[in-house]
Backbone as CSV, one residue per row, in Angstrom:
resi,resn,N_x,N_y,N_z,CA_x,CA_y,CA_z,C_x,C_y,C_z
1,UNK,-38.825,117.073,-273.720,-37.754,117.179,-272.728,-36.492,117.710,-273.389
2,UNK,-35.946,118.857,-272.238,-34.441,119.390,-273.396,-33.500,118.501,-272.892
3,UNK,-31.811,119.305,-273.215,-30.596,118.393,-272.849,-30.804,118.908,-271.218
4,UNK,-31.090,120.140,-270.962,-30.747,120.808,-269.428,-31.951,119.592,-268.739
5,UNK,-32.727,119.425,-268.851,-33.275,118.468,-268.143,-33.029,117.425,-267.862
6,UNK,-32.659,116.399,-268.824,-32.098,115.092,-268.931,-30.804,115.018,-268.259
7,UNK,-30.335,116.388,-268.365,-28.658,116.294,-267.226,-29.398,116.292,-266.389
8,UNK,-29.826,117.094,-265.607,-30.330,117.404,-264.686,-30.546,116.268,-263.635
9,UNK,-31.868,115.105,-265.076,-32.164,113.586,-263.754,-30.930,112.951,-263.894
10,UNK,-29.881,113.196,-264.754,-28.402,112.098,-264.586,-28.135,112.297,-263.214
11,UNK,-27.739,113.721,-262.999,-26.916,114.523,-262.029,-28.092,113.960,-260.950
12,UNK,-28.841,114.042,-260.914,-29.507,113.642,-259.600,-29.683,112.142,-259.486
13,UNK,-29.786,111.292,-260.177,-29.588,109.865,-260.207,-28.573,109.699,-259.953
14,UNK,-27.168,110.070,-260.536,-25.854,110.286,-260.152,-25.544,110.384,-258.468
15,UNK,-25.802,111.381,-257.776,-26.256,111.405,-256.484,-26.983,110.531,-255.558
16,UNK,-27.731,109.653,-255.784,-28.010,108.644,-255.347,-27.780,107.808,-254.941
17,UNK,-26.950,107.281,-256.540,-26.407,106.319,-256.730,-24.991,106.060,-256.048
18,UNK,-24.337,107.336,-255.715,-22.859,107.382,-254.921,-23.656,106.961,-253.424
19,UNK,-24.825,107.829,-252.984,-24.897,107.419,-251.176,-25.432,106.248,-251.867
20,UNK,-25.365,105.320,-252.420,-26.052,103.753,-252.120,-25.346,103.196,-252.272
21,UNK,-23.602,104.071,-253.161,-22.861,103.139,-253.233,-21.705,103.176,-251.788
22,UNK,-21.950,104.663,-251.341,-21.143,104.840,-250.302,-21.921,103.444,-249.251
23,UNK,-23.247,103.710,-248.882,-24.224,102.874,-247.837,-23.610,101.274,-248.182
24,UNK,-23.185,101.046,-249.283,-23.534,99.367,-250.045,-21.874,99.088,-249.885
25,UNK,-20.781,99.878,-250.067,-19.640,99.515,-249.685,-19.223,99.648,-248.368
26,UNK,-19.358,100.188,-247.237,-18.935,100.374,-246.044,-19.670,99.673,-245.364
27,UNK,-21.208,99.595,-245.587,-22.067,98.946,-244.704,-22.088,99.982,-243.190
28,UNK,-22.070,101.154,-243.858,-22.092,102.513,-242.634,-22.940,103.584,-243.312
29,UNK,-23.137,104.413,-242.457,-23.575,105.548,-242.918,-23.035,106.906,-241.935
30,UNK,-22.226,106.328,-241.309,-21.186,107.157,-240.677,-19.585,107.272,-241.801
31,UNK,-19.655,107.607,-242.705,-18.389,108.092,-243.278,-16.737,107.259,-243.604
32,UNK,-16.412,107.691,-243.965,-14.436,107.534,-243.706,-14.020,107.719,-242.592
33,UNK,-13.013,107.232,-241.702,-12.949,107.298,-240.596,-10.795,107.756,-240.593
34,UNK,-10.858,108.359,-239.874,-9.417,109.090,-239.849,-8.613,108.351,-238.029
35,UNK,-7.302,108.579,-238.469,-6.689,107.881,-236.905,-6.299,109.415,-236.381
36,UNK,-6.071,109.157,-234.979,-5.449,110.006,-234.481,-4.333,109.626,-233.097
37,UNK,-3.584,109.943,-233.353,-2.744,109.763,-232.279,-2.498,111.235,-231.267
38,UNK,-2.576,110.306,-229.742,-2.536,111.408,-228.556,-1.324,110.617,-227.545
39,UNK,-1.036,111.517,-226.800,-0.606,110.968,-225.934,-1.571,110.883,-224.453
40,UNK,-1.452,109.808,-223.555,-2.105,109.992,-222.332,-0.850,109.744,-220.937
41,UNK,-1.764,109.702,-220.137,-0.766,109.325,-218.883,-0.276,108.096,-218.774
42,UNK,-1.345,107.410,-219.013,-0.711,106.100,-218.697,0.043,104.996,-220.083
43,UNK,0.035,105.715,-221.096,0.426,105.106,-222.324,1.516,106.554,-222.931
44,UNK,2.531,106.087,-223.594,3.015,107.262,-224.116,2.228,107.554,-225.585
45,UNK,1.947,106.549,-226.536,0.806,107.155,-227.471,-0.261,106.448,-227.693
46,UNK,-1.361,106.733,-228.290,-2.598,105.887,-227.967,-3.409,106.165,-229.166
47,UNK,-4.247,105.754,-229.744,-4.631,105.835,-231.334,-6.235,105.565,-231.056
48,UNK,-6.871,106.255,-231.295,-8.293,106.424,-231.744,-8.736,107.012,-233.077
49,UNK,-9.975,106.519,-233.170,-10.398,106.012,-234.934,-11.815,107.152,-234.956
50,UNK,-11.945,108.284,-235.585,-12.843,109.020,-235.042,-13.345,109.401,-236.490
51,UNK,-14.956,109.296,-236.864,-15.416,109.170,-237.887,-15.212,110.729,-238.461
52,UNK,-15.428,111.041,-240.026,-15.461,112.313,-240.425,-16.250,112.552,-240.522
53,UNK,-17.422,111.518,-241.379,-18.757,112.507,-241.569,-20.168,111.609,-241.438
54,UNK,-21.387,111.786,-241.203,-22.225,110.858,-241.329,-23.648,111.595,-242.345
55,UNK,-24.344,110.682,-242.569,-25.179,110.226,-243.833,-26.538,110.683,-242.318
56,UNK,-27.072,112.156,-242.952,-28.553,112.543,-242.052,-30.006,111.545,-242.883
57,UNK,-30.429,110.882,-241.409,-31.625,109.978,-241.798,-32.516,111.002,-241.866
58,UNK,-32.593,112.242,-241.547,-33.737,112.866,-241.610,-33.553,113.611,-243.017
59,UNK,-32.695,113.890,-243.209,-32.679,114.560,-244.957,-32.654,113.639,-245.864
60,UNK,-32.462,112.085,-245.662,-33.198,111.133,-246.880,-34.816,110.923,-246.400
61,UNK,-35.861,111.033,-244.759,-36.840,110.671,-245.075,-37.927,112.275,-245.771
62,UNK,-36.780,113.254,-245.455,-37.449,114.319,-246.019,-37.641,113.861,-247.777
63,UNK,-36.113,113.775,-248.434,-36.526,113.388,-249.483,-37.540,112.061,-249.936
64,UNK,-37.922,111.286,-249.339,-38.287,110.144,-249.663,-39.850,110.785,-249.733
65,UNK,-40.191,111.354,-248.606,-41.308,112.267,-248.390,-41.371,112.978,-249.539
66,UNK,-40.443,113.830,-250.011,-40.436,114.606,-251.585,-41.026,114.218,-252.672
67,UNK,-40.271,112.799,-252.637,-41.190,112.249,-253.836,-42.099,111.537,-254.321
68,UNK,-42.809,110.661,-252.726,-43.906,110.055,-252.529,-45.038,111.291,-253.057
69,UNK,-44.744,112.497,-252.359,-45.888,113.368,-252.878,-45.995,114.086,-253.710
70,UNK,-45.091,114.185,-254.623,-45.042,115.085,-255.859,-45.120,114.082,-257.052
71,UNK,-44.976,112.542,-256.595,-45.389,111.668,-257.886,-47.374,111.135,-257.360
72,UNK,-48.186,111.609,-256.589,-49.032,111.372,-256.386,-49.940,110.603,-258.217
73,UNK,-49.519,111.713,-258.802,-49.941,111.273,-260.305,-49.786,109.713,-261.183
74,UNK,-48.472,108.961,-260.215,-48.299,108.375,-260.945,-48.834,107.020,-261.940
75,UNK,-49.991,106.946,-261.137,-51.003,106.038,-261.314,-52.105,106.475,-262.636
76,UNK,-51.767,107.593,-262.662,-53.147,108.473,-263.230,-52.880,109.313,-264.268
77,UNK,-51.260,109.657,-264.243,-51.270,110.394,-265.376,-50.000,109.930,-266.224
78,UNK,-50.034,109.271,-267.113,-49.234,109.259,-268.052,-48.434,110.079,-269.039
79,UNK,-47.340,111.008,-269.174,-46.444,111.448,-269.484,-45.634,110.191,-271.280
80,UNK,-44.713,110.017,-270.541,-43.940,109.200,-270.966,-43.233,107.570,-269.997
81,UNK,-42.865,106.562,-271.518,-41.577,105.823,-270.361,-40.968,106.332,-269.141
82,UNK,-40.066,107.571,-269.804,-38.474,107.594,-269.607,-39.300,108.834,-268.353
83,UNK,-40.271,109.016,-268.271,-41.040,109.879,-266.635,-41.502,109.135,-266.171
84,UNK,-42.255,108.109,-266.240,-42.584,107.104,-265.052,-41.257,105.979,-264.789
85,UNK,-40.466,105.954,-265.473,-39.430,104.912,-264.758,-38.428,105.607,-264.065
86,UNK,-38.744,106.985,-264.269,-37.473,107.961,-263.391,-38.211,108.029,-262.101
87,UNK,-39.684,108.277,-262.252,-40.447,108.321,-261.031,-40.332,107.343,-259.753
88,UNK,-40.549,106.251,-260.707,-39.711,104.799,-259.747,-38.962,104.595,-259.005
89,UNK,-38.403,104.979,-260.040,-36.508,104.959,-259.783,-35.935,106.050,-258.158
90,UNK,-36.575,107.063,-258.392,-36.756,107.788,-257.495,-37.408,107.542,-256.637
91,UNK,-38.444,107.173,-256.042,-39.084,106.701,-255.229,-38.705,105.559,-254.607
92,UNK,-38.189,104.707,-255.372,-37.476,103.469,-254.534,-36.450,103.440,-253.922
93,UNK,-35.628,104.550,-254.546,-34.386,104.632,-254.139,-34.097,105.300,-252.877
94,UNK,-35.050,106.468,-252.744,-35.368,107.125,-251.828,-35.839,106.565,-250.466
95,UNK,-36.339,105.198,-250.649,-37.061,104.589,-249.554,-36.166,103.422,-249.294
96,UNK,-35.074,102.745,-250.309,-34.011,101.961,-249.754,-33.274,102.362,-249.021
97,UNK,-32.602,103.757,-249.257,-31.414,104.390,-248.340,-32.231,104.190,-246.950
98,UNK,-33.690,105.012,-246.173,-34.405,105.289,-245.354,-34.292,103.971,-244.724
99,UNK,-34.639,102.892,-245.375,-34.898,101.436,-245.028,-33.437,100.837,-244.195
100,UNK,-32.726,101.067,-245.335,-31.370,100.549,-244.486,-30.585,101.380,-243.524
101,UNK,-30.777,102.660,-243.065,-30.525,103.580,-242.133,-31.123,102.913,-240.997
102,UNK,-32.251,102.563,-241.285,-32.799,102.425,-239.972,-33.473,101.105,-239.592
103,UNK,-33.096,99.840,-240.815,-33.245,98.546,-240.553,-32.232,97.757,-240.694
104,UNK,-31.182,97.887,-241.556,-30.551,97.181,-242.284,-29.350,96.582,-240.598
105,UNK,-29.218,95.571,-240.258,-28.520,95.375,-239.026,-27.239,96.334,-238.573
106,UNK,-26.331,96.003,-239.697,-24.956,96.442,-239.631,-25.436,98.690,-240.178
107,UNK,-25.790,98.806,-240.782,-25.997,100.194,-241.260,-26.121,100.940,-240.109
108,UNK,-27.688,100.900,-239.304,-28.041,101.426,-238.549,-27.629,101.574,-237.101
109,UNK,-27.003,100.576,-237.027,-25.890,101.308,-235.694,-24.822,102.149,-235.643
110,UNK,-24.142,102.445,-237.295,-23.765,103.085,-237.718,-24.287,104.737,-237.264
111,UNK,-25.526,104.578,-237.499,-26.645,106.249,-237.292,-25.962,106.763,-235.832
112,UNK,-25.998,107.753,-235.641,-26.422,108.556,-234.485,-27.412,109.447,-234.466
113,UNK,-28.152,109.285,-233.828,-29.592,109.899,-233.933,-29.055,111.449,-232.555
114,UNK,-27.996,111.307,-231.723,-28.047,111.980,-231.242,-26.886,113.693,-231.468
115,UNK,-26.363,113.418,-232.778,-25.977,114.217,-233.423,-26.116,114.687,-234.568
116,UNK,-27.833,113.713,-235.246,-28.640,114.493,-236.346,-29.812,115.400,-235.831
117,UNK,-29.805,115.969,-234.999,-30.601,116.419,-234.556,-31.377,118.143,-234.685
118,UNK,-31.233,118.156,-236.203,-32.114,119.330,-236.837,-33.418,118.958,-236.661
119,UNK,-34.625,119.952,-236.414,-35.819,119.373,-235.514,-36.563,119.718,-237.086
120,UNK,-36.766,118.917,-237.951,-37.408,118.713,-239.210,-38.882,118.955,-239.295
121,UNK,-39.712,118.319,-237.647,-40.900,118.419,-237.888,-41.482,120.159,-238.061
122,UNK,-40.244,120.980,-238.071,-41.303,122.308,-238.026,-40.933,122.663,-239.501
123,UNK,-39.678,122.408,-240.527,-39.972,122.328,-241.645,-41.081,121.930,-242.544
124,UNK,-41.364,120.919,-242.629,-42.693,120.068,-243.037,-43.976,120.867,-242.561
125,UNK,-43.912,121.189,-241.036,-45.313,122.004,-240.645,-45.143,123.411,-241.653
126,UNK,-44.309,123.759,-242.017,-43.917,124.819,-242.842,-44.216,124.686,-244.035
127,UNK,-44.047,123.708,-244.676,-43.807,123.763,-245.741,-45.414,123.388,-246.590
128,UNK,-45.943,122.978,-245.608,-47.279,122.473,-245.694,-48.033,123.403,-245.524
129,UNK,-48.098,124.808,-244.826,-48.636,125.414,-244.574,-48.540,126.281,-245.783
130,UNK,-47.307,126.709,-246.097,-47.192,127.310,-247.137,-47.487,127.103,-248.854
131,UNK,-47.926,125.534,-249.003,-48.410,124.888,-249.867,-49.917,124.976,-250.178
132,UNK,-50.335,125.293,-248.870,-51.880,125.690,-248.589,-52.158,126.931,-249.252
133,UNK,-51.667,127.954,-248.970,-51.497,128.933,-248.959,-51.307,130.024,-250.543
134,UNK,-50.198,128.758,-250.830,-49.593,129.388,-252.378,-49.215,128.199,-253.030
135,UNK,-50.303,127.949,-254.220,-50.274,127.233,-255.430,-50.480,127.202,-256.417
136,UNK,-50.300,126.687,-257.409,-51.255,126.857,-258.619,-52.661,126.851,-259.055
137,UNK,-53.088,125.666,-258.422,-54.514,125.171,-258.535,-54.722,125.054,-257.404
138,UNK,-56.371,124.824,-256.551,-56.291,124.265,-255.326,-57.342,123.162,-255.732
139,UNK,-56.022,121.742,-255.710,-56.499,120.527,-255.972,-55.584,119.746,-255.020
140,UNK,-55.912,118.680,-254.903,-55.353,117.433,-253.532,-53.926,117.292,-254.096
141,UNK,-53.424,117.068,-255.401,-52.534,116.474,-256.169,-51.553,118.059,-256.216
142,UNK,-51.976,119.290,-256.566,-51.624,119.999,-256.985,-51.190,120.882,-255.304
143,UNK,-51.577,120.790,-254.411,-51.273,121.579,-253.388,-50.275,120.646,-252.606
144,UNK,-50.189,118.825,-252.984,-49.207,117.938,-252.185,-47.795,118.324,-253.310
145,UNK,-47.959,118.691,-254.265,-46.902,118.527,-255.340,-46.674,120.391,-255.254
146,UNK,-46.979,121.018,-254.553,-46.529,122.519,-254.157,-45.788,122.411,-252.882
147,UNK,-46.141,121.334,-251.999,-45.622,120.861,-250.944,-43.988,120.133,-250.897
148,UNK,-44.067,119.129,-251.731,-43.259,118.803,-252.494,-42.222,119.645,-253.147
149,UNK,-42.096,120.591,-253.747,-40.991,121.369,-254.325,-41.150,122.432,-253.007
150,UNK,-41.781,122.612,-252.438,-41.237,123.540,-250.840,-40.303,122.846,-250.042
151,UNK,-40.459,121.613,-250.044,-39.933,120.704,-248.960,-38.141,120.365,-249.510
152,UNK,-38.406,120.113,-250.613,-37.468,119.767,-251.577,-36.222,120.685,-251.629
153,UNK,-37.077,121.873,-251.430,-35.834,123.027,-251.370,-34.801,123.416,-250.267
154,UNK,-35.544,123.200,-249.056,-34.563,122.994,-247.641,-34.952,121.708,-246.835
155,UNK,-34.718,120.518,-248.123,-34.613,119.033,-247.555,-32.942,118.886,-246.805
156,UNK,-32.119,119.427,-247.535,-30.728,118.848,-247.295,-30.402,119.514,-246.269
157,UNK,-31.157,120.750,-245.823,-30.751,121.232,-244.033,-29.726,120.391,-243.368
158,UNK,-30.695,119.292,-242.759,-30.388,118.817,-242.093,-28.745,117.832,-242.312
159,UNK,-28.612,117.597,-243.452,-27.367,117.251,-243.858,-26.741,118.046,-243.854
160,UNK,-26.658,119.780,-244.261,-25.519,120.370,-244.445,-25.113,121.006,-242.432
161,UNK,-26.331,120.986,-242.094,-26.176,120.890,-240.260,-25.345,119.533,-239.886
162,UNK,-25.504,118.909,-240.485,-24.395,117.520,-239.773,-23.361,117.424,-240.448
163,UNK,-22.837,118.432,-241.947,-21.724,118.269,-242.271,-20.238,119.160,-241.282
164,UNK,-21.321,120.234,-241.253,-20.845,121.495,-240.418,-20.209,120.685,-238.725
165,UNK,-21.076,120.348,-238.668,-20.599,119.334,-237.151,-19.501,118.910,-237.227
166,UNK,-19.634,117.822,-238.468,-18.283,117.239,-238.737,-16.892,117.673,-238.685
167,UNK,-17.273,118.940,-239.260,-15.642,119.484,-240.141,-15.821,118.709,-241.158
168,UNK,-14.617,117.889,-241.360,-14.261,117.522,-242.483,-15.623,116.229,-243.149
169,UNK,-15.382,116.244,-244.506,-15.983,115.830,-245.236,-15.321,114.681,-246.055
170,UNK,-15.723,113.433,-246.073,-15.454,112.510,-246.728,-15.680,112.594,-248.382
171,UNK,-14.707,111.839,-249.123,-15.369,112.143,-250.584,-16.146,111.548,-250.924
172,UNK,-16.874,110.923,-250.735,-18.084,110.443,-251.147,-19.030,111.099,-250.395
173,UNK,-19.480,111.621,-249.291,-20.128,112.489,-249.382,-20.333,113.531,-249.869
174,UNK,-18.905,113.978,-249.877,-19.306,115.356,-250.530,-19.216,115.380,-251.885
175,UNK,-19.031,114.254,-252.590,-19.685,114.402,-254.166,-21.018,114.199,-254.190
176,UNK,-21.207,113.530,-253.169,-22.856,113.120,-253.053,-24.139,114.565,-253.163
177,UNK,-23.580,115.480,-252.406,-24.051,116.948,-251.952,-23.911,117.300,-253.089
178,UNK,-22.570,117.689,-253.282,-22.290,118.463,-254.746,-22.946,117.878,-256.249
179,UNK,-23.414,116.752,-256.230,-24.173,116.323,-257.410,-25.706,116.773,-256.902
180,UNK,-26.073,116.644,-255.858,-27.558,117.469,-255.259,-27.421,118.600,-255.836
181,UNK,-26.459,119.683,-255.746,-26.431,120.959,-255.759,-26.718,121.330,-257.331
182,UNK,-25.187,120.485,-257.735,-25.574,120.268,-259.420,-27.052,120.210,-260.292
183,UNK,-27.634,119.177,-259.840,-29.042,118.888,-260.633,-29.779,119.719,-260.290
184,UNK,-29.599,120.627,-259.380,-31.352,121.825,-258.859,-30.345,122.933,-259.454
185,UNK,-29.102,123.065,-260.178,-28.425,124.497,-260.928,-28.667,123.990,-262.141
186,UNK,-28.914,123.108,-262.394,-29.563,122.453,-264.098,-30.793,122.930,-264.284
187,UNK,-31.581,121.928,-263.185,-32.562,122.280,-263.081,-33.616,123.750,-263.795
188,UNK,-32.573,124.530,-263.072,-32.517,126.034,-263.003,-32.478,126.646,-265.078
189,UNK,-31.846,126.079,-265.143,-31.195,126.759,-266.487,-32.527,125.479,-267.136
190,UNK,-33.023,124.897,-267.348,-34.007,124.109,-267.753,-35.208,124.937,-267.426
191,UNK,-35.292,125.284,-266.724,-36.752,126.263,-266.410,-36.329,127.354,-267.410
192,UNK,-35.557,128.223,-267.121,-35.174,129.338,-268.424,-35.143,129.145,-269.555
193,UNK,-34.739,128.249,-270.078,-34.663,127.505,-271.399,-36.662,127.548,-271.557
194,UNK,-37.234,127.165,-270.498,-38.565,126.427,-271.108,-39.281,127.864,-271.083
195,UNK,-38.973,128.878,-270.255,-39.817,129.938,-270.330,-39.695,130.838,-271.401
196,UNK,-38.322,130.641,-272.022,-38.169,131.338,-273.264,-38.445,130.366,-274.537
197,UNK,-39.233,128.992,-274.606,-39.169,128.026,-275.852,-40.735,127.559,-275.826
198,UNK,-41.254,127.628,-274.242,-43.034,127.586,-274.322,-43.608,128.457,-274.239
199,UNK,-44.725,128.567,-275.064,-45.748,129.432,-274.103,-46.257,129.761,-273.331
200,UNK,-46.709,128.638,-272.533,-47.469,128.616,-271.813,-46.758,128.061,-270.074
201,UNK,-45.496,128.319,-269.998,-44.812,128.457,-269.134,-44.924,128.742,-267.483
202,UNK,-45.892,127.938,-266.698,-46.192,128.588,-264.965,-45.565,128.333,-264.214
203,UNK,-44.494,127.491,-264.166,-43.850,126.788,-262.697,-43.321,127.537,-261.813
204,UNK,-43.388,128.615,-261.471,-43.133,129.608,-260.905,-42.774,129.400,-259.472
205,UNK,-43.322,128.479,-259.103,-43.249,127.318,-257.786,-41.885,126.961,-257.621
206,UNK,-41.670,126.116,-258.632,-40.830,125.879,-258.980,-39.376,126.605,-259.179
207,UNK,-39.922,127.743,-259.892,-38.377,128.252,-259.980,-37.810,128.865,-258.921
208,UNK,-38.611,129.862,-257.889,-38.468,130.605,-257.027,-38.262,129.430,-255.804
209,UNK,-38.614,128.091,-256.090,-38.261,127.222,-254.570,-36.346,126.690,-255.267
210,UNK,-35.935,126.825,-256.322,-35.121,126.301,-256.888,-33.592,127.271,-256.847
211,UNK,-34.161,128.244,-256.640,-33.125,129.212,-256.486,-32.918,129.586,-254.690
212,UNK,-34.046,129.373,-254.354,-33.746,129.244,-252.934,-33.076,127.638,-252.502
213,UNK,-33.097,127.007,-253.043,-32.465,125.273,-252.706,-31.137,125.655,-252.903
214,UNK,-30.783,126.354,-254.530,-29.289,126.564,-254.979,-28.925,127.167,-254.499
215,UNK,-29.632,128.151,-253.738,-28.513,129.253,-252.354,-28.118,128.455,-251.095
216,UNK,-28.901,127.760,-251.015,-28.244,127.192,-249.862,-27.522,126.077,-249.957
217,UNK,-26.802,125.935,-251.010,-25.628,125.509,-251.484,-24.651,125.702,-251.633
218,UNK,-25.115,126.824,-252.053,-23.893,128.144,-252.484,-22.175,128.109,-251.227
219,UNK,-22.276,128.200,-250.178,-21.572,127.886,-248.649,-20.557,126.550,-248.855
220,UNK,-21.255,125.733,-249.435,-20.822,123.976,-249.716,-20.345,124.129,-250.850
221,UNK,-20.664,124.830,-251.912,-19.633,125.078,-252.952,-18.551,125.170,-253.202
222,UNK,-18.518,126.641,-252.374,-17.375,127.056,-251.991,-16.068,126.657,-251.174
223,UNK,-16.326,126.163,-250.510,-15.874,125.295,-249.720,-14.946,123.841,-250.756
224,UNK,-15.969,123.607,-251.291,-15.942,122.055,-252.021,-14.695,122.693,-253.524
225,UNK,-14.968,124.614,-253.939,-13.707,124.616,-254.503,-13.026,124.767,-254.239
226,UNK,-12.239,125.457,-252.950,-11.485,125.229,-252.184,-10.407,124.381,-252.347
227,UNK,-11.030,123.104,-252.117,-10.744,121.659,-251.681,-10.183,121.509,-253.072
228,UNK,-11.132,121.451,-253.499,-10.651,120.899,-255.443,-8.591,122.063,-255.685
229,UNK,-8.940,123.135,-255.428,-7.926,123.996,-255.826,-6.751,123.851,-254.939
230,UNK,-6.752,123.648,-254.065,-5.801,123.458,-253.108,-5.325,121.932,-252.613
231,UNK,-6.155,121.370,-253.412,-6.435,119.595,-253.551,-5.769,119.389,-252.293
232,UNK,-6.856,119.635,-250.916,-6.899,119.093,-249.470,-8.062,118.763,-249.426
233,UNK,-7.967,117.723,-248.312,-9.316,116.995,-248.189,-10.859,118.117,-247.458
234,UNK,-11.560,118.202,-247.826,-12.924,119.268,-247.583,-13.363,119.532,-246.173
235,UNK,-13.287,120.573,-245.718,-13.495,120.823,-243.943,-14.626,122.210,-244.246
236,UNK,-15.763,122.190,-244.064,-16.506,123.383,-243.543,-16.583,123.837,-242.153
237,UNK,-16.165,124.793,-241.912,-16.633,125.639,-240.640,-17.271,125.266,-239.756
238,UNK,-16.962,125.169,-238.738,-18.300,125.055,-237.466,-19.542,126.229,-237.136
């Protein structure tokens, strides 16, 4: 394992760990919430509390989905420690956020299901199809784990569709994104590194689903330097 890798699972553990800490301090998954004052008729001013951004249940069960099937191995193939406890780690974590979105009492009323509404199931029919289609090997493990880095690559859709809704962006979400974005541009430079240091080098899957994930980032970047440079709080486009 190089250094570009090992950043790589920080930066994405890193990410996690903010939406569980955003989920674990608010006890929401609807965001920071901003006031606004209006005037009406029958009051001269009147104050409503109108959320900025919310936390998409369908782009954590996509990911949770990500990594249930791309660790299919984990029973069976041994690597290392420090790869099966990341595997874990990932996998559990992935299925706590999911859990408390949509069990946890106070969280899940938080959700609106009727303004996450990117229609995911034709991703997945996609992504599955295309896993069929184009892999490395054609084995059970090896065509779910081609599935897996397809899925992986336009998992956060559906989040950057509900950031856009929003406008503005809370900071903890949007470090949350921007550490996503981070670890698949590591990622990236970790594959290059390995194709010029192994021989025997194929992930090709991989790299070409990885540069398509980091483009569609690219929008949220920008945006997110913006914000940093002009140090105002983060608003993307409708």
């Amino acid at each position: 394992m190089n250094i570009f890798r090992f950043a790589g699972d920080m930066t994405h553990l890193m990410s996690i760990l903010i939406l569980l800490l955003k989920i674990y301090a608010t006890k929401s998954c609807a965001g920071e919430f901003s006031s606004l004052v209006y005037a009406s008729k029958t009051s001269s001013r009147k104050q409503s509390r109108i959320a900025l951004t919310r936390i998409s249940l369908k782009t954590q069960e996509l990911y949770a989905l990500v990594f249930l099937t791309r660790y299919l191995d984990q029973f069976t193939d041994y690597v290392s420690l420090y790869n099966s406890v990341m595997k874990v780690v990932f996998i559990a974590s992935s299925l706590a956020i999911v859990w408390c979105m949509r069990r946890h009492p106070l969280v899940r009323k938080s959700y609106d299901k009727d303004l996450d509404t990117f229609r995911h199931q034709y991703v997945l029919l996609a992504c599955f199809v295309l896993a069929l289609l184009l892999h490395e090997i054609f084995t059970f493990q090896e065509v779910f784990w081609a599935f897996s880095i397809y899925l992986e690559a336009v998992a956060i859709l559906p989040q950057l569709v509900l950031l856009q809704r929003s406008g503005n962006v809370d900071n903890l979400t949007g470090q949350y994104v921007l550490f996503l974005g981070a670890y698949r541009g590591l990622y990236i430079i970790n594959w290059i590194y390995r194709y010029f240091t192994e021989d025997h080098f194929t992930r090709w899957i991989a790299c070409v689903s990885g540069l398509v994930q980091t483009a569609l980032y690219a929008d949220f970047f920008y945006y997110y330097y913006l914000s940093w440079k002009t140090n105002t709080k983060l608003k993307l486009p409708a």
